[in-house]
MARBAVO-11779 format. One record per residue: x, y, z of N, C-alpha, C in turn. Coordinates in nm, 3 decimals. Atoms other than C-alpha are relative to their C-alpha. Example, Ala and Ser with C-alpha at 12.3 -4.5 7.8 and 13.67 -1.06 7.14 Angstrom:
<pts>
<pt n_x="0.089" n_y="-0.119" n_z="0.000" ca_x="1.230" ca_y="-0.450" ca_z="0.780" c_x="0.090" c_y="0.120" c_z="0.000"/>
<pt n_x="-0.082" n_y="-0.119" n_z="-0.006" ca_x="1.367" ca_y="-0.106" ca_z="0.714" c_x="-0.077" c_y="0.109" c_z="0.073"/>
</pts>
This chain:
<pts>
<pt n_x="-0.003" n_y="0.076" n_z="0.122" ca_x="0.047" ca_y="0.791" ca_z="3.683" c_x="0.146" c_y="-0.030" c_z="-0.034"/>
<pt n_x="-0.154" n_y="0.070" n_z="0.023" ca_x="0.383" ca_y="0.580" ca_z="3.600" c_x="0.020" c_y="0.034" c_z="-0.174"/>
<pt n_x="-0.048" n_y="-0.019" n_z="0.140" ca_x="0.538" ca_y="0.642" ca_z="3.262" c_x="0.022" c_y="-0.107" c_z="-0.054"/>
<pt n_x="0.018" n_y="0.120" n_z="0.046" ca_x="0.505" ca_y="0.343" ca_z="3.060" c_x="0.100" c_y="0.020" c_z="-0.090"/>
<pt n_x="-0.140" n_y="0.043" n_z="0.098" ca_x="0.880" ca_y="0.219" ca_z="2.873" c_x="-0.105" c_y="-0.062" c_z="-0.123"/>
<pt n_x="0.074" n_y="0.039" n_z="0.141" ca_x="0.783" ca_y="0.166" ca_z="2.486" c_x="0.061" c_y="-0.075" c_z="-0.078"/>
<pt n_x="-0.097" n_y="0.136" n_z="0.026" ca_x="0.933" ca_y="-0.164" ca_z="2.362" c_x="0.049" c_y="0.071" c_z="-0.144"/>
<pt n_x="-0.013" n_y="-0.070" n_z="0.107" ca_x="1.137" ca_y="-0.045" ca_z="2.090" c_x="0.001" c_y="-0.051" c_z="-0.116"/>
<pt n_x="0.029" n_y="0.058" n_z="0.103" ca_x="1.068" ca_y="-0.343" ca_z="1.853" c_x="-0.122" c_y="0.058" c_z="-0.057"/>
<pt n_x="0.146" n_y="-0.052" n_z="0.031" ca_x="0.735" ca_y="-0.142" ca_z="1.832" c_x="0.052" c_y="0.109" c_z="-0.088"/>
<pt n_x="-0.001" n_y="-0.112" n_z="0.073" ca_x="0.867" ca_y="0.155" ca_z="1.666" c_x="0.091" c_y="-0.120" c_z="-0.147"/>
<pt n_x="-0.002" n_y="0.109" n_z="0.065" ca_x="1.057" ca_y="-0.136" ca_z="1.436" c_x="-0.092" c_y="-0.030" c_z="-0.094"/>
<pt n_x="0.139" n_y="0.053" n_z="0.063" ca_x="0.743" ca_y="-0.281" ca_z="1.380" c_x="-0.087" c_y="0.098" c_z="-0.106"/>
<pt n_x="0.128" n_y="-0.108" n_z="0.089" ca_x="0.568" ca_y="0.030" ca_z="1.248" c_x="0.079" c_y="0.067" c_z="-0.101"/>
<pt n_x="-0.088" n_y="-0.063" n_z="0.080" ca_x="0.860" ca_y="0.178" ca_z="1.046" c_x="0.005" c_y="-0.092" c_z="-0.140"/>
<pt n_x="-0.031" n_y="0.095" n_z="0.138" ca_x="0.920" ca_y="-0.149" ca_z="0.829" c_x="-0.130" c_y="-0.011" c_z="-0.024"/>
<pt n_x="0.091" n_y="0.110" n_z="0.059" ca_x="0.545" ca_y="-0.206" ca_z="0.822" c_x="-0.023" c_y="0.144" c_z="-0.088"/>
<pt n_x="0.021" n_y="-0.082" n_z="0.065" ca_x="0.531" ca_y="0.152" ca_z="0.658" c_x="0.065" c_y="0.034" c_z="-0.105"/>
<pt n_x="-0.131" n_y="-0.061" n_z="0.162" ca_x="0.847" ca_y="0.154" ca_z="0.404" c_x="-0.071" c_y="-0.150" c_z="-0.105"/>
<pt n_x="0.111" n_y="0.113" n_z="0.065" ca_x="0.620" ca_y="-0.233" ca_z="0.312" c_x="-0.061" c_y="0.093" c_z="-0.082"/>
<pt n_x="0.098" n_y="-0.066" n_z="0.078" ca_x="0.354" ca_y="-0.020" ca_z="0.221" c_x="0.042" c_y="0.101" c_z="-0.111"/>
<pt n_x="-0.072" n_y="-0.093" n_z="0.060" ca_x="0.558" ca_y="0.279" ca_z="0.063" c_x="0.052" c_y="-0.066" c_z="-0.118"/>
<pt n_x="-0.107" n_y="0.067" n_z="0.124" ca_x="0.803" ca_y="0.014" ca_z="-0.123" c_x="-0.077" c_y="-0.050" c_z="-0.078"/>
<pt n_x="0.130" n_y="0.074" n_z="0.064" ca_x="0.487" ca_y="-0.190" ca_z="-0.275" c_x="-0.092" c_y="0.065" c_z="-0.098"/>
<pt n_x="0.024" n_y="-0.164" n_z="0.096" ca_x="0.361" ca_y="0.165" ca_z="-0.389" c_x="0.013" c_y="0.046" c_z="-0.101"/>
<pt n_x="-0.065" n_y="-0.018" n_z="0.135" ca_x="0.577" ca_y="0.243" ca_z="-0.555" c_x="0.067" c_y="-0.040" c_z="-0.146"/>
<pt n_x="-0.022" n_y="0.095" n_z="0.149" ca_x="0.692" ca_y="-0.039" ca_z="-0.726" c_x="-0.109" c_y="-0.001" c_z="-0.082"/>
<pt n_x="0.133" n_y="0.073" n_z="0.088" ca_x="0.325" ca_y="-0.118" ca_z="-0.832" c_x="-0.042" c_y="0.138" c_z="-0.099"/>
<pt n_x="0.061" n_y="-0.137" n_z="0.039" ca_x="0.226" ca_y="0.270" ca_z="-0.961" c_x="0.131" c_y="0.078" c_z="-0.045"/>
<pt n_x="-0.138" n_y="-0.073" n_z="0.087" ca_x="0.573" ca_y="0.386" ca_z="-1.077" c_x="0.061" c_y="-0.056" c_z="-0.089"/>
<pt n_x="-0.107" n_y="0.005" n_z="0.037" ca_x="0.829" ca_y="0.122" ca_z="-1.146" c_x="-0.090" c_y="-0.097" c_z="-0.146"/>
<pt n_x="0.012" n_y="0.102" n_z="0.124" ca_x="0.576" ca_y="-0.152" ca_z="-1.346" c_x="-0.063" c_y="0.123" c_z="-0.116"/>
<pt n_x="0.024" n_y="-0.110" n_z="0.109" ca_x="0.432" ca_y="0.165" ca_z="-1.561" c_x="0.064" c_y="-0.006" c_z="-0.120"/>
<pt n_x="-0.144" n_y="-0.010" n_z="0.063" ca_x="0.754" ca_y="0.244" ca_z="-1.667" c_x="0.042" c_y="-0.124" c_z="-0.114"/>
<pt n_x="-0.078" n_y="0.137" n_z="0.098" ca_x="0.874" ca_y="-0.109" ca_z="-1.775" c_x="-0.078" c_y="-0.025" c_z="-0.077"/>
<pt n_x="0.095" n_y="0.033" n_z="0.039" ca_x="0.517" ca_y="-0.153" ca_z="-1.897" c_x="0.008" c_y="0.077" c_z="-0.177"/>
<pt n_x="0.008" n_y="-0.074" n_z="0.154" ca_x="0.576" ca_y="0.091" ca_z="-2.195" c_x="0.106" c_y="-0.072" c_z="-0.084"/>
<pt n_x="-0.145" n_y="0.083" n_z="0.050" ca_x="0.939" ca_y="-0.068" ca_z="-2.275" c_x="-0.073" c_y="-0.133" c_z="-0.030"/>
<pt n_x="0.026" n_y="0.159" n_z="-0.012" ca_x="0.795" ca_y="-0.420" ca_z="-2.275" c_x="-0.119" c_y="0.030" c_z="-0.127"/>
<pt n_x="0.122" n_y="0.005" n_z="0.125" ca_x="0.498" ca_y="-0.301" ca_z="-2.510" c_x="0.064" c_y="-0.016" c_z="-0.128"/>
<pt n_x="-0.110" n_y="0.038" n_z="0.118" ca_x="0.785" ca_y="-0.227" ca_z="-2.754" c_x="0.063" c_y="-0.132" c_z="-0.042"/>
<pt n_x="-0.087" n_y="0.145" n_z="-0.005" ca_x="0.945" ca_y="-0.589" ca_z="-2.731" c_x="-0.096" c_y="-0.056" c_z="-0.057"/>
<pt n_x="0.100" n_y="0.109" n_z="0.062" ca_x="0.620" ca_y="-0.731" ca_z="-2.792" c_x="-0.039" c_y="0.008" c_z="-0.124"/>
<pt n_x="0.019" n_y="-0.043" n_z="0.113" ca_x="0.570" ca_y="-0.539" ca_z="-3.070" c_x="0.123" c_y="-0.054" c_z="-0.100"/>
<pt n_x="-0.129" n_y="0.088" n_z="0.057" ca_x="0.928" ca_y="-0.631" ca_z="-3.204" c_x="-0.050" c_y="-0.098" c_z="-0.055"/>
<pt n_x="0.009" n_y="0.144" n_z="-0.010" ca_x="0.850" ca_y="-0.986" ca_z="-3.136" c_x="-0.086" c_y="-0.037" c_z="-0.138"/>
<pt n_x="0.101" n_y="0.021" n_z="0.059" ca_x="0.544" ca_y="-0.983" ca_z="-3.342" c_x="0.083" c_y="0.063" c_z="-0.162"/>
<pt n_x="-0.022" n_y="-0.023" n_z="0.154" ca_x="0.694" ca_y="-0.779" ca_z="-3.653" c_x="0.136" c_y="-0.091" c_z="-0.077"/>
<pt n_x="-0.091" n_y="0.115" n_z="0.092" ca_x="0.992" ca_y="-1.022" ca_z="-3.663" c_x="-0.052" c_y="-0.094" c_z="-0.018"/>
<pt n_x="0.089" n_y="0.123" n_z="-0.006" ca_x="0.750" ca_y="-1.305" ca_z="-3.668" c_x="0.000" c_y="0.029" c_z="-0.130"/>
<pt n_x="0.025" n_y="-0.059" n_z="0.083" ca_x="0.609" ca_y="-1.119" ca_z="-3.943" c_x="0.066" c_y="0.013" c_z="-0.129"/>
<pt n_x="-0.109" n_y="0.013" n_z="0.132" ca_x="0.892" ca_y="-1.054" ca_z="-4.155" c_x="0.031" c_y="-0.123" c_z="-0.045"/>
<pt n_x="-0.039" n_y="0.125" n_z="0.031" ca_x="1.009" ca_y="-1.404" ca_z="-4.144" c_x="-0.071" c_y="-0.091" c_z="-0.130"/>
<pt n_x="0.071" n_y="0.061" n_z="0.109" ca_x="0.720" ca_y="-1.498" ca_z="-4.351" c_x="-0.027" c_y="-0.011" c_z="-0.144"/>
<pt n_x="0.010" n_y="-0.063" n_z="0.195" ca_x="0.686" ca_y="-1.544" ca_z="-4.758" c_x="-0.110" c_y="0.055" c_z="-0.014"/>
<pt n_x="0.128" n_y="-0.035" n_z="0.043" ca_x="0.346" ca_y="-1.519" ca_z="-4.801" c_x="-0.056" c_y="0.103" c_z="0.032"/>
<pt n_x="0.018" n_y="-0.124" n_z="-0.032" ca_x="0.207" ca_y="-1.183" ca_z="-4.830" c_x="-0.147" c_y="0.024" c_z="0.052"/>
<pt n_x="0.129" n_y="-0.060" n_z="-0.066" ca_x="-0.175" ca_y="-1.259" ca_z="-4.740" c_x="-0.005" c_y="-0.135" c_z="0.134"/>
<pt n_x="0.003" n_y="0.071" n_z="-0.160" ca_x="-0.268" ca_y="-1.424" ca_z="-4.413" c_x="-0.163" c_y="-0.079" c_z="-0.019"/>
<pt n_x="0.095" n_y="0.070" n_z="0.010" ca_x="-0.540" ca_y="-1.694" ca_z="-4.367" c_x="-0.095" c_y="0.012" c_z="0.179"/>
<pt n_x="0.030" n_y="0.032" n_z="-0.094" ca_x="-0.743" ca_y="-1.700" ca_z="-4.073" c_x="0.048" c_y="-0.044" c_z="0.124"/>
<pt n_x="-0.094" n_y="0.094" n_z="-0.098" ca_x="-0.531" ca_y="-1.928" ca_z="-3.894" c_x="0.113" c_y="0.097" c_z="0.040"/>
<pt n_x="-0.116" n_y="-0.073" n_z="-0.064" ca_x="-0.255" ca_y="-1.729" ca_z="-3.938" c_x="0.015" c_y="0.108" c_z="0.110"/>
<pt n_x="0.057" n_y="-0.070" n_z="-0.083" ca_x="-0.435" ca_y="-1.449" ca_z="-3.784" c_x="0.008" c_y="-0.004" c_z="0.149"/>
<pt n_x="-0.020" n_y="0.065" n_z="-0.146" ca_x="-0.492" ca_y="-1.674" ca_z="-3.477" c_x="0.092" c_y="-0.011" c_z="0.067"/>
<pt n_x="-0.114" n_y="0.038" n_z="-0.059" ca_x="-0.180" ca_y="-1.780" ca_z="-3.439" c_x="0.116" c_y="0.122" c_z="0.066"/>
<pt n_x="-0.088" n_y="-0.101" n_z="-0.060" ca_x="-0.011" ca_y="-1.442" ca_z="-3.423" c_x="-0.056" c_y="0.107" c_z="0.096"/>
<pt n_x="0.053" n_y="-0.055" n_z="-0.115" ca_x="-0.235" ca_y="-1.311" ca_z="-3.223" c_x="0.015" c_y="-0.098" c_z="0.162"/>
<pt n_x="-0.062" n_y="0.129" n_z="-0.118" ca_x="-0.202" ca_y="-1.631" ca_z="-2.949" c_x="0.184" c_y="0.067" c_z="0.026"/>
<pt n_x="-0.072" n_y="-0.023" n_z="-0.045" ca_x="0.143" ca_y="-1.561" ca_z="-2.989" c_x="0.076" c_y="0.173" c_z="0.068"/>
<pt n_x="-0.011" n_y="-0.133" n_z="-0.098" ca_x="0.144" ca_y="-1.189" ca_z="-2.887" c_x="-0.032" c_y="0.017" c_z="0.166"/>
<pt n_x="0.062" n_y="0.003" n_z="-0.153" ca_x="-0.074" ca_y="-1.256" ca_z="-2.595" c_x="0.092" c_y="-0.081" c_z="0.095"/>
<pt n_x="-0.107" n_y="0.122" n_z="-0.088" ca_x="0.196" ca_y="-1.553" ca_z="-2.479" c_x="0.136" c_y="0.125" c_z="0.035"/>
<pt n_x="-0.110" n_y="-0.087" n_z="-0.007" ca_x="0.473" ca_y="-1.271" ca_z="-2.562" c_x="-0.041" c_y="0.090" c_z="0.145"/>
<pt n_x="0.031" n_y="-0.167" n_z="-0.109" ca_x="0.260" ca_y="-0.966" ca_z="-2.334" c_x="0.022" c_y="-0.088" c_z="0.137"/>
<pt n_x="0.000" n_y="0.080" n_z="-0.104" ca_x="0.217" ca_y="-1.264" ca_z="-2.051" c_x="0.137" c_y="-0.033" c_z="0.058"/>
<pt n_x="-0.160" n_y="0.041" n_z="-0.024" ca_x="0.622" ca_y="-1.379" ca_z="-2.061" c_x="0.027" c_y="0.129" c_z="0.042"/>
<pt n_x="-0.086" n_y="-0.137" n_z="-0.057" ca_x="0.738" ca_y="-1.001" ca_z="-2.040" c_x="-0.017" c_y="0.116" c_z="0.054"/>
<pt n_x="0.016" n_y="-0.077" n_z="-0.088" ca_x="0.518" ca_y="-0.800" ca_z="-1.885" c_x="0.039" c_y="-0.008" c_z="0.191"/>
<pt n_x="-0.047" n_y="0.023" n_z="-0.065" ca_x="0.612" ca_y="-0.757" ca_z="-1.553" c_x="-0.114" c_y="-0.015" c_z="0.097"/>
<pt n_x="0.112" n_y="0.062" n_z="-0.084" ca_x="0.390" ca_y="-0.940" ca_z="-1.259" c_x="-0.028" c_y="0.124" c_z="0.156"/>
<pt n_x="0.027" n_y="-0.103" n_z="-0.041" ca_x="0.181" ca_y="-0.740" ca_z="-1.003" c_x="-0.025" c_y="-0.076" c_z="0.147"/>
<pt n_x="-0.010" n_y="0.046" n_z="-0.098" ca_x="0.238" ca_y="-0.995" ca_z="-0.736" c_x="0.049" c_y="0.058" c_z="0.119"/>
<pt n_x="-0.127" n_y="-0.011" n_z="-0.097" ca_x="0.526" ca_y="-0.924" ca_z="-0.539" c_x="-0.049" c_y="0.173" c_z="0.056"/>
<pt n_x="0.033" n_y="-0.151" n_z="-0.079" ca_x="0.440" ca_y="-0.518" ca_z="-0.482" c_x="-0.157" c_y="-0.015" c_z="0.091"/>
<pt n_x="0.131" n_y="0.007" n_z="-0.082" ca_x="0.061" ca_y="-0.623" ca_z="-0.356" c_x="0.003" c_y="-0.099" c_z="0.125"/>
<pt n_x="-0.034" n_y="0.079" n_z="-0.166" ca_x="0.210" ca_y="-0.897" ca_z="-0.104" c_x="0.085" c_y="0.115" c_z="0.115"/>
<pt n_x="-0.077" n_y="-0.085" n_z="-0.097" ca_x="0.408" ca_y="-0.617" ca_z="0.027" c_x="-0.025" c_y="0.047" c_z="0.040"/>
<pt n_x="0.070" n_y="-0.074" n_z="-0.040" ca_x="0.147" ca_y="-0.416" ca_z="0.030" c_x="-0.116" c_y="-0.061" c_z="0.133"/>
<pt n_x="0.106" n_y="0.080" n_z="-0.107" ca_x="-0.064" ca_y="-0.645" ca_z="0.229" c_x="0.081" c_y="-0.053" c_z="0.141"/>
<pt n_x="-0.084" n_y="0.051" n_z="-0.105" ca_x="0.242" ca_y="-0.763" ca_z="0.464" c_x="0.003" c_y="0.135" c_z="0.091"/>
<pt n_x="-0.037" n_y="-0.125" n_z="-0.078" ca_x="0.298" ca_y="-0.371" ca_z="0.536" c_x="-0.148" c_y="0.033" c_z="0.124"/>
<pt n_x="0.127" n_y="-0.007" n_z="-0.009" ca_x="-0.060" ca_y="-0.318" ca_z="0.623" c_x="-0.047" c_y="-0.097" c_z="0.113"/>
<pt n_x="0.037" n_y="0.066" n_z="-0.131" ca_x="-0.101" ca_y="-0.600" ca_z="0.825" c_x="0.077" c_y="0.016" c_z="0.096"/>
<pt n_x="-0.090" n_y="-0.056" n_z="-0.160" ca_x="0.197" ca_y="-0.531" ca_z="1.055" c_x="-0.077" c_y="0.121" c_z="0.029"/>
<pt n_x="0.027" n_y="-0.143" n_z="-0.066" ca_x="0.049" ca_y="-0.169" ca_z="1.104" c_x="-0.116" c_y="0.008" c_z="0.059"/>
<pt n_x="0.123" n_y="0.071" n_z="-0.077" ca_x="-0.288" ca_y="-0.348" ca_z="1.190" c_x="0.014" c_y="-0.072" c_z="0.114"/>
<pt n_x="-0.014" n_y="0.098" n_z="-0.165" ca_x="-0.196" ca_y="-0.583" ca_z="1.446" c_x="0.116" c_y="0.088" c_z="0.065"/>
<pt n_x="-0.087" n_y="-0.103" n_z="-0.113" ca_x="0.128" ca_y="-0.325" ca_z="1.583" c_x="-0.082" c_y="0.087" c_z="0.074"/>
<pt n_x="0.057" n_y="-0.093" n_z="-0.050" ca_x="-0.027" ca_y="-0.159" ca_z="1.848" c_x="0.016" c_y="0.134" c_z="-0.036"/>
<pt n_x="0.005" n_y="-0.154" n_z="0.024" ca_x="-0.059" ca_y="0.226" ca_z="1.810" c_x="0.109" c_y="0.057" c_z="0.062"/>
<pt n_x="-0.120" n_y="-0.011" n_z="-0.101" ca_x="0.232" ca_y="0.403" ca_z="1.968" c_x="-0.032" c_y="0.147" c_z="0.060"/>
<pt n_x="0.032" n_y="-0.144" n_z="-0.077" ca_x="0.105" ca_y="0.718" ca_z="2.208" c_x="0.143" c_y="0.040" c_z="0.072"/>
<pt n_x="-0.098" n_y="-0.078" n_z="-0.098" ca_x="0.349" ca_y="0.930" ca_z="2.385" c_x="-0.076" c_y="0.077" c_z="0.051"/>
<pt n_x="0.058" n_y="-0.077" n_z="-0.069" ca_x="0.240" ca_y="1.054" ca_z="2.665" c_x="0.149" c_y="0.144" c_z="0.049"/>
<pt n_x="-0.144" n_y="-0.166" n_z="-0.006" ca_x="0.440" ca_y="1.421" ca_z="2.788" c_x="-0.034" c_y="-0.036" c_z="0.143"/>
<pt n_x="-0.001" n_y="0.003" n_z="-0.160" ca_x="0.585" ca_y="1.398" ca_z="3.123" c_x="-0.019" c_y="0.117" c_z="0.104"/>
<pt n_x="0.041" n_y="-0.133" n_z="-0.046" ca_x="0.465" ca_y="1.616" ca_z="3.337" c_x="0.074" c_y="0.002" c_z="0.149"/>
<pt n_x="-0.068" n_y="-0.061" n_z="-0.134" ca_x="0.665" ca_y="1.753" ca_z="3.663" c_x="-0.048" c_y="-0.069" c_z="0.128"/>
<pt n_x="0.035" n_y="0.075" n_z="-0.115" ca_x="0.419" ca_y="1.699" ca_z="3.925" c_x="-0.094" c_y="-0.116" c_z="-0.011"/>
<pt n_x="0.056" n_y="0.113" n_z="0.026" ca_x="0.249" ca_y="1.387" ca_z="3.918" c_x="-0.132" c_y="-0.010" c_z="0.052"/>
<pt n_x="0.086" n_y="-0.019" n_z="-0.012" ca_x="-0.063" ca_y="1.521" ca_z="4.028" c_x="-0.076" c_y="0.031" c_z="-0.040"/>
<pt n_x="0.066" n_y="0.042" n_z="0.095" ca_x="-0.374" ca_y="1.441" ca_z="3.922" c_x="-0.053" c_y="0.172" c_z="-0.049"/>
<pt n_x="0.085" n_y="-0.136" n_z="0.002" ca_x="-0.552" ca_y="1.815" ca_z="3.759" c_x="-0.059" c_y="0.015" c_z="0.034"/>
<pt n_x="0.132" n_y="0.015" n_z="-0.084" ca_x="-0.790" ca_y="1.950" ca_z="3.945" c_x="-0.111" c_y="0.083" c_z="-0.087"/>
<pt n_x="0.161" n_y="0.021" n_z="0.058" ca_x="-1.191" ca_y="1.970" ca_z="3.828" c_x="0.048" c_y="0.180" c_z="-0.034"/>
<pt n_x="0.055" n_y="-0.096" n_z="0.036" ca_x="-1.270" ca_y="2.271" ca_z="3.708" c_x="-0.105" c_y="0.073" c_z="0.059"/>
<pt n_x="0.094" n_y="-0.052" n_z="-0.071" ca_x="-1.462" ca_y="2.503" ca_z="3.914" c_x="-0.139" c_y="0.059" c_z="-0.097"/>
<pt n_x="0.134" n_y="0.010" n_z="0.063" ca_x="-1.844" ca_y="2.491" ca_z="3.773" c_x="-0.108" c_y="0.066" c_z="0.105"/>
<pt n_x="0.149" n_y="-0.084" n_z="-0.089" ca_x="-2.091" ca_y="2.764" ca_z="3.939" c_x="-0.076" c_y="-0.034" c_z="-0.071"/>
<pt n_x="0.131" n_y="0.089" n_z="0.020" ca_x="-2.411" ca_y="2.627" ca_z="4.007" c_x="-0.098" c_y="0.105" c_z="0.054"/>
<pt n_x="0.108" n_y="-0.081" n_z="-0.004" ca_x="-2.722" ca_y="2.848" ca_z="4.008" c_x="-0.031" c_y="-0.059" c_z="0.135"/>
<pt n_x="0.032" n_y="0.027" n_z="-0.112" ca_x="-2.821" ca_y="2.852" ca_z="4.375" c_x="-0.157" c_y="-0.042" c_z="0.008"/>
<pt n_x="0.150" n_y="0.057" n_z="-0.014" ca_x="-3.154" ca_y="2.695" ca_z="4.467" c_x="-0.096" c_y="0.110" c_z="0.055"/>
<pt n_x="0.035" n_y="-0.105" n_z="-0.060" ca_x="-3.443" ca_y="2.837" ca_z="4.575" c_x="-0.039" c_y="-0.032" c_z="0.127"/>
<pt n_x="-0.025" n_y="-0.016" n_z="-0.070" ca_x="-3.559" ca_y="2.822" ca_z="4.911" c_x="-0.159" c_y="-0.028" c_z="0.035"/>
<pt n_x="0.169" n_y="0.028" n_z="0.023" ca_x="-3.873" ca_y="2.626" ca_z="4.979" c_x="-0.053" c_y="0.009" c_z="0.159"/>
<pt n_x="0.064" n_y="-0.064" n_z="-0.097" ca_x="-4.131" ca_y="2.776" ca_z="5.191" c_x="-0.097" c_y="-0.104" c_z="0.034"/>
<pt n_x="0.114" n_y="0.111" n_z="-0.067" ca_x="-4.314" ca_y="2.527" ca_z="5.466" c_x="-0.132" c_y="0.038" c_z="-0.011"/>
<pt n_x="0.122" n_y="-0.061" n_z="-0.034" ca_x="-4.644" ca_y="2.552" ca_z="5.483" c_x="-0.088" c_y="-0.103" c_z="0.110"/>
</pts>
């Protein structure tokens, strides 16, 4: 059996398609979390300076609407998008799908094949002519 050379864009291939997956990870389940709480604050801001700005101390229906519309426009502008970590995740993923698998085989000394395994076989019996 010949020892098969292992192209080394292959180990390449499987390293970046695994820090993909890792980096995508973590952005998506750590970093937008994080910003996600900060950004709740802003929106909140946003909304109570709206708020203040105004004379009138009771609110009509409309108004209602309107500052609610504009919260939801605020959470949409500054939350942060969940694009970019799930393409990464899907780019990583697919390299590690289509990269072949990478075996190492162990080299072995003599290059001969192992031999069978000796398997005792219950002797037959011993059929009588008649």
């Amino acid at each position: 059996m010949k020892n098969k050379k292992i192209n080394p864009l292959l180990y390449v291939a499987r390293v970046f398609g695994y820090a993909l997956l890792l980096a995508g990870f973590l952005w998506l389940f750590i970093a937008i979390p994080m910003f996600t709480h900060v950004v709740s604050r802003r929106v909140l801001q946003h909304s109570d300076a709206r708020l203040a700005e105004r004379t009138q101390s009771t609110f009509t229906t409309r108004d209602i609407e309107t500052e609610v519309r504009a919260s939801v426009q605020d959470a949409f502008e500054l939350y942060p998008k969940h694009v970019i970590p799930t393409l990464l995740m899907v780019a990583g993923g697919l390299i590690l799908a289509y990269s072949p698998p990478i075996k190492l085989e162990l080299k072995s000394e003599s290059q001969e094949p192992a031999p069978e395994p000796y398997i005792p076989r219950r002797p037959r019996k011993a059929r009588v002519a008649s």
